[in-house]
C-alpha positions in Angstrom: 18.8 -10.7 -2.5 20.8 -9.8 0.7 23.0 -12.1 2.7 21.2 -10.3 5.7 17.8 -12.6 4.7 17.1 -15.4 7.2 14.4 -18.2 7.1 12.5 -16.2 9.3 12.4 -12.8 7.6 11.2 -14.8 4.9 8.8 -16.6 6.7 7.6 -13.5 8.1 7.3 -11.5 4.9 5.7 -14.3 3.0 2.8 -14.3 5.8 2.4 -10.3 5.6 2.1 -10.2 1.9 -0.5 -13.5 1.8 -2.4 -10.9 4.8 -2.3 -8.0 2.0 -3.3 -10.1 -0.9 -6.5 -11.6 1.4 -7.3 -7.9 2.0 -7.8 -6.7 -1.5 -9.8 -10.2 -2.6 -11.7 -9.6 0.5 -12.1 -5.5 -0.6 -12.7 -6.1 -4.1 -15.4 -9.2 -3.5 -17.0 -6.2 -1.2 -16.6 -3.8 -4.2 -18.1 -6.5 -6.4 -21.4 -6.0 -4.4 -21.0 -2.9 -4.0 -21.4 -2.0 -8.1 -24.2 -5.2 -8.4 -26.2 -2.5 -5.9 -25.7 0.4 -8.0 -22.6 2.1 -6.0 -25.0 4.1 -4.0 -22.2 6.0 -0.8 -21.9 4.2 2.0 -23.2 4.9 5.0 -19.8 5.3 6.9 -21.5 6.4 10.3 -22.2 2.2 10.2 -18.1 1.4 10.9 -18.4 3.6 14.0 -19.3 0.6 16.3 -16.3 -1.5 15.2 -14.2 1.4 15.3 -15.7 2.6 18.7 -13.8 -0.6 20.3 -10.2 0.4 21.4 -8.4 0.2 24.5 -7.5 4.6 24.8 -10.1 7.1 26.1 -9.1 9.5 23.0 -8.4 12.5 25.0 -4.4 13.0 23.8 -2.8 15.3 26.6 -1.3 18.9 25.9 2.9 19.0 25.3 4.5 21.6 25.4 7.4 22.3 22.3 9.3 19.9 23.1 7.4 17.1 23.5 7.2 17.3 27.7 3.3 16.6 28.9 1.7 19.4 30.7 -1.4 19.9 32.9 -3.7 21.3 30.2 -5.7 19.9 27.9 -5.2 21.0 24.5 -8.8 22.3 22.5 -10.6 20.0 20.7 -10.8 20.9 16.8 -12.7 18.3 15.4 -15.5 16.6 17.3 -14.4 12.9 18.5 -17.9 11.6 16.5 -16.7 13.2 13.6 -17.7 11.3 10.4 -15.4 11.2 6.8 -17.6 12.5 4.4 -17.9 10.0 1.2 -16.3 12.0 -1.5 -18.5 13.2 -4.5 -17.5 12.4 -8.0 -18.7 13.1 -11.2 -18.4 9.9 -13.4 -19.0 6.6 -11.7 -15.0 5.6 -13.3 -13.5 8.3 -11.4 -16.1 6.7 -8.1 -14.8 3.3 -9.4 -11.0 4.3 -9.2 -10.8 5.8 -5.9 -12.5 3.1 -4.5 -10.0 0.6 -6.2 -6.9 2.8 -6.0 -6.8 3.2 -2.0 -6.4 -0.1 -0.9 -3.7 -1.2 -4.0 -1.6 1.6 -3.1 -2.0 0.8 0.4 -0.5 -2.8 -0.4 2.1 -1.7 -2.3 3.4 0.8 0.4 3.1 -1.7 3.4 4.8 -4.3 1.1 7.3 -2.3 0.6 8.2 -0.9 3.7 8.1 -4.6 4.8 11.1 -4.8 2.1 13.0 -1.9 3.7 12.6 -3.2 7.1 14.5 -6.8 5.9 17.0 -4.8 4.0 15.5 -7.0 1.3 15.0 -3.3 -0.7 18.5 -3.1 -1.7 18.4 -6.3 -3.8 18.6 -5.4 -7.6 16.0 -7.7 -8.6 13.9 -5.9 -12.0 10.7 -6.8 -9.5 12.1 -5.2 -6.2 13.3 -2.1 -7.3 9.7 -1.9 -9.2 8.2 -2.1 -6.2 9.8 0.3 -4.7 9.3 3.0 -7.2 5.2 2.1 -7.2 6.3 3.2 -3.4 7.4 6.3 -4.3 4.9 7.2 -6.8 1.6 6.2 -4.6 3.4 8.4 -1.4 3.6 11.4 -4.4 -0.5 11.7 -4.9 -0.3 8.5 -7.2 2.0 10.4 -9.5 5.4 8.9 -10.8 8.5 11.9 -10.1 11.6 10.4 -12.2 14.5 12.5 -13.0 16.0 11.6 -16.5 19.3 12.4 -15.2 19.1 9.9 -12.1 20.8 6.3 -12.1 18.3 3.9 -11.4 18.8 0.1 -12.0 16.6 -1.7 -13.7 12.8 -1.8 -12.5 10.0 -4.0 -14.2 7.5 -6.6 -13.5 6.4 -8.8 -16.7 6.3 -6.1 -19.4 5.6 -3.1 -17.1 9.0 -0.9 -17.2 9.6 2.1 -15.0 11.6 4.7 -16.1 12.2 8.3 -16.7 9.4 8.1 -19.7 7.0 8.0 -16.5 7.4 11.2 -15.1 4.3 13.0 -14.5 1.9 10.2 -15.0 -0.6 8.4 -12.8 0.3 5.1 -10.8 -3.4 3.9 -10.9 -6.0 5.6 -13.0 -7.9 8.7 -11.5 -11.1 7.7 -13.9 -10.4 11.1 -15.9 -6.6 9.7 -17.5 -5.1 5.7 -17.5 -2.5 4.9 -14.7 0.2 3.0 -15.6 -1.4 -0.1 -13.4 -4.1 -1.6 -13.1 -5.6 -3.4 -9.5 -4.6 -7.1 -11.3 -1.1 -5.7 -11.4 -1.0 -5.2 -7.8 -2.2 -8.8 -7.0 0.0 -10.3 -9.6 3.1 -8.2 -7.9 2.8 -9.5 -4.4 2.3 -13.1 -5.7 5.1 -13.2 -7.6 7.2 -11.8 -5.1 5.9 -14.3 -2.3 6.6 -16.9 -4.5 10.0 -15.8 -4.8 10.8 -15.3 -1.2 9.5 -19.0 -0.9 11.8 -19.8 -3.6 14.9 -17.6 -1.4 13.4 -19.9 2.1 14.3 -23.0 -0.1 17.7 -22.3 -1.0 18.4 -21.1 2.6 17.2 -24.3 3.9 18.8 -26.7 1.6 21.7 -24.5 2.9 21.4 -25.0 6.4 20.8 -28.6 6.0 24.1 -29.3 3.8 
């Protein structure tokens, strides 16, 4: 990895990607229930009261073109109460999917914008640039976009290999075709690459202390 790395960019990314994986165990033991009671929609007009909690009145002032405020107040296009609706799906696997498929690509984006932040994207670890490509695919509708003409080094976690063999196909499964993950994959991911930034802490303090 980078020269650029310190103790505390390590430190720091470790503790964000231990917050992601305590996410998804805490959204897939919610899942969990959710199937045991038949994966009926949820009532999403419920998370309103937490979400009703936030230190902004809403009302977003009118700019003009180039950014500048102005005295009006721009016209309101949605209603502030507005609801998501809970999408419909034919098959419970495709229901299943989605459900699954949001928050793992979620991870996998944060973690690796986390890794761009730390210039910690550059390192040519098989595992790092892997990540980075699940990046790319989940911000491309969950769809892998690989030129077969395109350099790319070397990008694979355990026997999972990206490359140009992938264009075209699903990230994470839609419930109609396979992905080329699966939500384990995710989790297994982030721990490995905590465990090797703990790994990276070590060397840089049996550095400082020599």
């Amino acid at each position: 990895m980078p020269q650029t790395h310190s103790r505390n960019s390590c430190n720091s990314a470790i503790a964000f990607i231990n917050a992601q994986l305590l996410s998804l165990s805490a959204y897939a033991s919610l899942l969990a229930d959710w199937i045991d009671n038949g994966e009926r929609a949820p009532d999403l007009q419920a998370a309103e009261p937490l979400f009703a909690v936030k230190r902004t009145a809403g009302e977003d002032g009118a700019h003009s073109s180039d950014g500048i405020p102005t005295k009006g107040t721009p016209p309101k296009t949605t209603s502030p109460t507005a609801v998501p609706k809970w999408p419909v799906f034919s098959t419970a696997a495709q229901r299943l999917d989605f459900a699954m498929r949001i928050p793992n690509t979620n991870a996998i984006i944060a973690v690796a914008d986390l890794y761009e932040l730390h210039q910690m994207s550059e390192s040519r670890a098989p595992e790092v640039q892997f990540l980075m490509h699940l990046r790319d695919a989940a911000l491309n509708h969950n769809t892998f976009r690989l030129n077969a003409d395109e350099y790319r080094p070397h990008a694979a976690y355990g026997d999972l290999v990206i490359d140009a063999s992938l264009d075209g196909t699903l990230l994470f499964g839609d419930g109609t075709q396979p992905g080329f993950m699966e939500p384990g994959d995710t989790v297994g991911l982030l721990r490995y690459l905590a465990d090797t930034l703990r790994s990276v802490q070590k060397i840089i303090s049996s550095g400082d202390a020599g």
